[in-house]
MARBA-3410 file (N, C-alpha, C, O; in Angstrom, 1 decimal):
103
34.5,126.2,35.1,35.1,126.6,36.4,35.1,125.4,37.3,34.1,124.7,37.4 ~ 36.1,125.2,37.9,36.4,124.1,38.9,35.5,123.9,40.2,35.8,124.9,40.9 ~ 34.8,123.4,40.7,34.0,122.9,42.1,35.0,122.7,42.6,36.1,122.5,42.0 ~ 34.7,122.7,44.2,35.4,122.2,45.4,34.6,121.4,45.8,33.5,122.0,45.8 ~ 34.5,119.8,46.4,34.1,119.0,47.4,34.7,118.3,48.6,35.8,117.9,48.7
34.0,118.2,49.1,34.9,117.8,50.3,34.3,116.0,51.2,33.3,116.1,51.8 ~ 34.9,115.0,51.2,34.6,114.2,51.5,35.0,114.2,53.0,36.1,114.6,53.5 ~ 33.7,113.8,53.8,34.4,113.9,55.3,33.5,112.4,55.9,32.3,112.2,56.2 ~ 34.5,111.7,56.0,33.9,110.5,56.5,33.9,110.2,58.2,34.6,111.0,58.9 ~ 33.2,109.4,58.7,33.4,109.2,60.2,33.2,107.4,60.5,32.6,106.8,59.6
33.5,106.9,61.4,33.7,105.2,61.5,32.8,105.0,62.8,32.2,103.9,62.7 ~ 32.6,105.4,63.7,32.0,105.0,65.0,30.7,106.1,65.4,30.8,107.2,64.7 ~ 29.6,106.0,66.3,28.4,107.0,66.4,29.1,108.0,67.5,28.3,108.8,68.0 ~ 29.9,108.0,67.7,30.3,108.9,68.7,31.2,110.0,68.1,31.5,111.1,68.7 ~ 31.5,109.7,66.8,32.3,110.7,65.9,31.5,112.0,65.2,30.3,111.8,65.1
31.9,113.2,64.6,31.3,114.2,63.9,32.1,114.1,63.1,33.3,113.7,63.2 ~ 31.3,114.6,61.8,32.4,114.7,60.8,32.5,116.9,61.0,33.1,117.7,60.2 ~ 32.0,117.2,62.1,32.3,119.0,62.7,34.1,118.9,62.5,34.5,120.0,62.0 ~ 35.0,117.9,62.8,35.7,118.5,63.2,37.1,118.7,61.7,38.2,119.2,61.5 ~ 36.1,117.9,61.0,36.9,117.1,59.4,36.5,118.9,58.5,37.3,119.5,57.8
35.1,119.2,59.0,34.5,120.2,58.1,35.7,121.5,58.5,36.4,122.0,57.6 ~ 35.8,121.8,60.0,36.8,123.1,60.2,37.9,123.1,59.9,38.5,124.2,59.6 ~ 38.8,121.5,59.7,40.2,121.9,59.3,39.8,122.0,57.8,40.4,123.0,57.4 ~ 39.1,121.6,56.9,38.9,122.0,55.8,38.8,123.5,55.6,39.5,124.2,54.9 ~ 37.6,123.9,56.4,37.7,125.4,56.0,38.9,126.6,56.5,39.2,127.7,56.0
39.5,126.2,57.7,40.5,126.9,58.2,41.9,126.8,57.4,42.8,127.6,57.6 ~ 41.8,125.4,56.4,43.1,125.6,55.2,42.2,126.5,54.2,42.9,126.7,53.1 ~ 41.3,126.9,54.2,41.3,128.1,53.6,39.9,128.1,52.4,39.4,129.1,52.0 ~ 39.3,126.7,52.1,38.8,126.1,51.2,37.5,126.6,51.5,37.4,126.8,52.7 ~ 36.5,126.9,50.8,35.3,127.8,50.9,34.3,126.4,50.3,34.1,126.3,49.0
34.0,125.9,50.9,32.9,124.8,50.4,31.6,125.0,50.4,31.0,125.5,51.4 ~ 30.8,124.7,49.0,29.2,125.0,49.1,28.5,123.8,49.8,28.7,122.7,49.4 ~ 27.6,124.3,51.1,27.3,122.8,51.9,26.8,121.8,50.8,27.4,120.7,50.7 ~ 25.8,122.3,50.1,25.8,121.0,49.1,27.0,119.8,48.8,26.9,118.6,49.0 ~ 27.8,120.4,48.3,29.1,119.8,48.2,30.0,119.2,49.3,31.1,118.6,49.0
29.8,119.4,50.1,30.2,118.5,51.2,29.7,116.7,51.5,28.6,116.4,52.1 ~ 30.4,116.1,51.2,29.4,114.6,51.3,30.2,114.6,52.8,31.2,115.0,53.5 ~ 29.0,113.8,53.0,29.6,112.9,54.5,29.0,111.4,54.8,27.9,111.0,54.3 ~ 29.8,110.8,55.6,29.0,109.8,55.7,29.5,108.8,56.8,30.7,108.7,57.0 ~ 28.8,108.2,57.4,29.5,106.9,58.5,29.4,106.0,58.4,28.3,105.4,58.7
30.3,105.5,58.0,30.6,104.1,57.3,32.1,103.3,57.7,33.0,103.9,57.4 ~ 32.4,102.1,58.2,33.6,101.7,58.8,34.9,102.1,57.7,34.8,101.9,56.5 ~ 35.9,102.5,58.3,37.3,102.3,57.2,37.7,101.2,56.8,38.7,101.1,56.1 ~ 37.0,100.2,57.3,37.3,98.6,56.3,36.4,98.8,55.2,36.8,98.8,54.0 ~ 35.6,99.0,55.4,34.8,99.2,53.8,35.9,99.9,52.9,36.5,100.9,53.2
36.0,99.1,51.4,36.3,99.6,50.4,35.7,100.6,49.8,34.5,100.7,50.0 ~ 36.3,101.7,48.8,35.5,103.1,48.4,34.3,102.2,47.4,33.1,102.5,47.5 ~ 34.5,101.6,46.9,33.7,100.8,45.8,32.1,101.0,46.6,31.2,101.6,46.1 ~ 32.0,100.5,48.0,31.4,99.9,48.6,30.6,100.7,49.5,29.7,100.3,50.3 ~ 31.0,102.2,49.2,30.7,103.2,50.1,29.6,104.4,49.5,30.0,105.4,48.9
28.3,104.2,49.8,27.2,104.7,49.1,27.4,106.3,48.7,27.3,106.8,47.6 ~ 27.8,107.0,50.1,28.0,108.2,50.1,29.2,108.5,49.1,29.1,109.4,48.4 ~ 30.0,107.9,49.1,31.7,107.9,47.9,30.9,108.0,46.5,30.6,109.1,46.1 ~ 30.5,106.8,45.9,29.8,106.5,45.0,29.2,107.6,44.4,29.5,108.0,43.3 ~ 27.9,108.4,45.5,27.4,109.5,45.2,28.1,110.5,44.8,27.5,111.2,43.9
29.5,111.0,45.2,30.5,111.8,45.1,31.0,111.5,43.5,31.3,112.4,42.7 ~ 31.0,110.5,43.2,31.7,110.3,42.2,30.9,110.3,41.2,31.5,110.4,40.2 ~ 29.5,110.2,40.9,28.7,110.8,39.9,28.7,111.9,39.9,28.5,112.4,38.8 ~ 28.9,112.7,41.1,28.9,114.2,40.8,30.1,115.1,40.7,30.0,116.3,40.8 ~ 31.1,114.5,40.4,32.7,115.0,40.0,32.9,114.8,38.4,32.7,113.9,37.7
33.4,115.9,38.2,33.6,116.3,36.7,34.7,116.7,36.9,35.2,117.0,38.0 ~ 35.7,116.8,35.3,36.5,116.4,35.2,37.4,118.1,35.3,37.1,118.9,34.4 ~ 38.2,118.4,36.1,38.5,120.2,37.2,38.5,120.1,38.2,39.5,120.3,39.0 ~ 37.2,119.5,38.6,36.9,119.6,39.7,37.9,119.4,41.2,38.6,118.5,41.0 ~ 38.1,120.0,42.4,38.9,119.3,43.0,37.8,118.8,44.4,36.7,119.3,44.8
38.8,117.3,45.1,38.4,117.4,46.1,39.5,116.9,47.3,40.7,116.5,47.1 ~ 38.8,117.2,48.5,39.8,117.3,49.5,39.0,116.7,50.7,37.8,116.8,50.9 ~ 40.2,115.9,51.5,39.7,115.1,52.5,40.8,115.6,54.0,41.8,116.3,53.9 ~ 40.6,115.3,54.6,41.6,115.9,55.8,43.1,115.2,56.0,44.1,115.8,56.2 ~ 42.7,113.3,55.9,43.5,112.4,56.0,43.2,111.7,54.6,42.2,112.0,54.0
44.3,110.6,54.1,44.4,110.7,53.2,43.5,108.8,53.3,43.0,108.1,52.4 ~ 43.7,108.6,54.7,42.5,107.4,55.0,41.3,107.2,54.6,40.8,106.2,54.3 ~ 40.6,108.7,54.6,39.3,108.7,54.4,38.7,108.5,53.2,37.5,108.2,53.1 ~ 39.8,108.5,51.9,39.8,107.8,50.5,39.7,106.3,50.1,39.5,105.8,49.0 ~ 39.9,105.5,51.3,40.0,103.9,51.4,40.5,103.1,52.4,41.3,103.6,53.3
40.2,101.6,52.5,40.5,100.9,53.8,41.7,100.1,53.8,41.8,99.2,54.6 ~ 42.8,100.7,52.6,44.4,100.0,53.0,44.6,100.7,51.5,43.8,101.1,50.6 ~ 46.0,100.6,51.7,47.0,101.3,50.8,46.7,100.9,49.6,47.1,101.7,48.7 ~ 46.1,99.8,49.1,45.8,99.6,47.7,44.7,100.0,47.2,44.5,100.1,46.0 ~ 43.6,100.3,48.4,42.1,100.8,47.9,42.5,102.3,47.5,42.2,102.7,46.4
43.4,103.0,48.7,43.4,104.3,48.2,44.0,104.8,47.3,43.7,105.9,46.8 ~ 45.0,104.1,46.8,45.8,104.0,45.7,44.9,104.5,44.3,44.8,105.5,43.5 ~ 44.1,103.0,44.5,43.1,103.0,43.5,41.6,103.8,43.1,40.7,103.6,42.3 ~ 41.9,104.7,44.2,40.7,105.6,44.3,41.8,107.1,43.6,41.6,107.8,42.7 ~ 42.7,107.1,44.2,43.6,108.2,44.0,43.7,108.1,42.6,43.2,109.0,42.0
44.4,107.1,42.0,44.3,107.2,40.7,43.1,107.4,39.5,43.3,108.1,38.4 ~ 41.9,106.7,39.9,41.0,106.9,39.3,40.3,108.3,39.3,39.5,108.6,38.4 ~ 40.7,109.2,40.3,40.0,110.4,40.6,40.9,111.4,39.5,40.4,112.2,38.6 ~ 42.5,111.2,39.8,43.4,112.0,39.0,43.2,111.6,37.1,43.2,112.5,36.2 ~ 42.9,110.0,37.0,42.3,110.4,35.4,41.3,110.7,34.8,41.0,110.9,33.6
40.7,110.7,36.1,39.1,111.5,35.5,39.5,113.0,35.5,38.6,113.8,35.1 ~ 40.6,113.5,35.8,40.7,114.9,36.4,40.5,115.9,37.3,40.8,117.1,37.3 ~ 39.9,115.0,38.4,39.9,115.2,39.5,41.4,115.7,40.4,42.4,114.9,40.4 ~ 41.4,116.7,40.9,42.4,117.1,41.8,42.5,116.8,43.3,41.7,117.3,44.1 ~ 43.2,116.2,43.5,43.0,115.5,44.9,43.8,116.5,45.9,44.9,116.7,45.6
43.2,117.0,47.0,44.2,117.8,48.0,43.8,117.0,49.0,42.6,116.7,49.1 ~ 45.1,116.2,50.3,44.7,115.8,50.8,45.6,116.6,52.2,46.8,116.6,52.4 ~ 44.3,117.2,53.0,45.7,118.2,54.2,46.3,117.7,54.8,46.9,118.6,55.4 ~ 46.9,116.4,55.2,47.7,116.1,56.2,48.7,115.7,55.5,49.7,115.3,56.1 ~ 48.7,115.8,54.3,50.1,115.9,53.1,50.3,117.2,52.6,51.1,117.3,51.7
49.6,118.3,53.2,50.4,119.1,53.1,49.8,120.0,51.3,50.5,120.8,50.7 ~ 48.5,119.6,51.1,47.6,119.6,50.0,46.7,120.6,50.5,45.6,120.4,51.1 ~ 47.3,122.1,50.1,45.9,123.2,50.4,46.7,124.5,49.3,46.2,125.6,49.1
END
């Protein structure tokens, strides 16, 4: 059976990742808090580089889906996320990302 996770990152101390968690659940996605990573860490950091990411990705098996709000929060320029995107889809990972329109 497929998991749902949800990655919800934030870049500055003045941010919540509260506001990443509700559009998640109001597209409809039922997340176990466990499975929720979060973490605050700048968007120049590469996903490689990003402890809480890392953690996510030992614990993703291969159904599994996960979903981010923006499609930024996967990497810090078009080739990081690329390459996060791709790696996630051949592990089998299903990527929904909502601001593309992914629920």
């Amino acid at each position: 059976m497929s998991r749902i996770f949800a990655y919800c990152r934030i870049s500055t101390l003045d941010q919540t990742t509260e506001n990443q968690r509700r559009e998640i659940e109001s597209a409809g996605f039922k997340i176990k808090p466990q499975q929720i990573i979060e973490e605050h860490i700048s968007g120049s950091a590469a996903t490689s580089e990003r402890p809480g990411f890392n953690r996510l990705l030992a614990r993703l098996k291969c159904g599994d889906q996960l979903i981010v709000t923006k499609l930024d929060r996967l990497g810090c320029n078009a080739m990081d996320i690329r390459k996060t995107v791709e790696q996630l889809t051949e592990t089998g990972i299903r990527v929904h990302c909502l601001a593309l329109g992914g629920h």
